[in-house]
C-alpha angles and dihedrals in degrees: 000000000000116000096214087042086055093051087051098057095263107146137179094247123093097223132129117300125356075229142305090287100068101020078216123167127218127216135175118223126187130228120289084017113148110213135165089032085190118041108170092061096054124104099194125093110222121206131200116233088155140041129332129299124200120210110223121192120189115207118215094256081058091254114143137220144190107223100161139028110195124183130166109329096020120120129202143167121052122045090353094070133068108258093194130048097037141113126214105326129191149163119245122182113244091191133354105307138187104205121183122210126219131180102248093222084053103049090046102045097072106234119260094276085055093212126189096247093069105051084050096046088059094042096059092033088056093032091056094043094058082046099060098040089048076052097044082059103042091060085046102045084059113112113225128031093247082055090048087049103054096040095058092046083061097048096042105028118057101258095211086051103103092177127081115290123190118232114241077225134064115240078261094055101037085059087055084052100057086034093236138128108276100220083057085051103053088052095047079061096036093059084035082064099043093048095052103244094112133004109218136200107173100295096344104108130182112185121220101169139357115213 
C-alpha cells in the first residue's frame, strides 16, 4: 500500500476509521461493481487503498465517457470533481477495490496538531488528482486518434518497459477514454502493430517505440 497513506493510519482492513484524525470509512467493493452513482453531489472525498476505479460520465444523448483512471493513491469524488458540465458520473470498479471515505472539510482542515503527515497527505492526494486530469487533456487535445494512442501509452504504460504490459482499460474503455469511435481505434492499432511501434493482443501492450 502507500507508504504516506500508511503513515497516515490507512490500513487494508475495512474497519471503522483510518484513525481519529479523518473519521473516514472503509468499504470493499468487487469487480464490475457500480458505487457513488452520483458523484458530483458527494462531500466526501474517497481514496483508493486498493485496485483501480474508472470514472464513467453519460451525456444526455447516452453516450459514455471515461473521465478518470484511480489506482492505488488516487483520490476522487468531493472537492476534487466538477460540480458543474457533466452528465450522469460514477464510479465503477475496474477490479476489486477497497476504497476509504473522508469528509472532504475534514481532510482538508489539518487536525488540530496540526502534524506534518497530513498536510502532505493533502498535498500529494490533491496534487495527484490535477496530474492525472493535465494528463487526462493533453491525450485528448491530440489530433488525430494515432496521436491520442500513443500518448496514452505513454501516460498509462511505463514508457522504458520494453515487455508486454498489460492497460488498467479494455480496448472499449480505452476508446471512452480517448473519447473516439472504437472501429477507427482498432485500425489506428492495428496499423501501430504492422508498422512496428507497438506489438497488441487485446489489452496486452509492449512498446517498441513512442512517436
Amino acid at each position: 500500500m502507500n507508504k504516506l497513506l500508511v503513515e497516515n493510519g490507512f490500513s487494508d482492513e475495512p474497519k471503522g476509521s483510518a484513525n481519529a484524525c479523518y473519521m473516514a470509512h472503509t468499504h470493499k467493493y468487487v469487480k464490475g461493481e457500480m458505487f457513488l452513482r452520483h458523484l458530483r453531489d458527494t462531500n466526501e472525498t474517497a481514496i483508493v487503498l486498493e485496485g483501480t476505479v474508472l470514472l464513467v460520465n453519460v451525456n444526455a444523448d447516452g453516450q459514455k465517457s471515461i473521465l478518470d483512471i484511480c489506482r492505488e493513491g488516487d483520490a476522487f469524488g468531493g472537492g476534487i470533481f466538477p460540480e458543474q458540465g457533466l452528465g450522469a458520473c460514477y464510479a465503477v470498479a475496474k477490479t476489486a477495490c477497497l476504497i476509504s471515505y473522508v469528509d472532504y472539510g475534514r481532510l482538508i482542515h489539518c487536525c488540530e496538531n496540526s502534524c506534518d503527515k497530513h498536510a502532505d497527505l493533502i498535498d500529494y492526494l490533491l496534487g495527484t488528482a490535477a496530474r492525472r486530469s493535465v494528463a487526462h487533456i493533453d491525450i485528448l487535445s491530440r489530433r488525430s486518434i494515432r496521436e491520442k494512442l500513443m500518448t496514452a501509452f505513454g501516460y498509462l504504460l511505463d514508457r522504458d518497459n520494453n515487455s508486454e504490459q498489460t492497460l488498467p482499460l479494455s480496448l472499449s474503455e480505452l476508446a471512452d477514454y480517448l473519447c473516439c469511435d472504437r472501429s477507427a481505434m482498432m485500425r489506428e492499432l492495428k496499423k501501430l502493430n504492422s508498422e512496428g511501434f507497438i506489438r497488441s493482443h487485446g489489452n496486452k501492450i509492449t512498446i517498441i517505440e513512442l512517436k
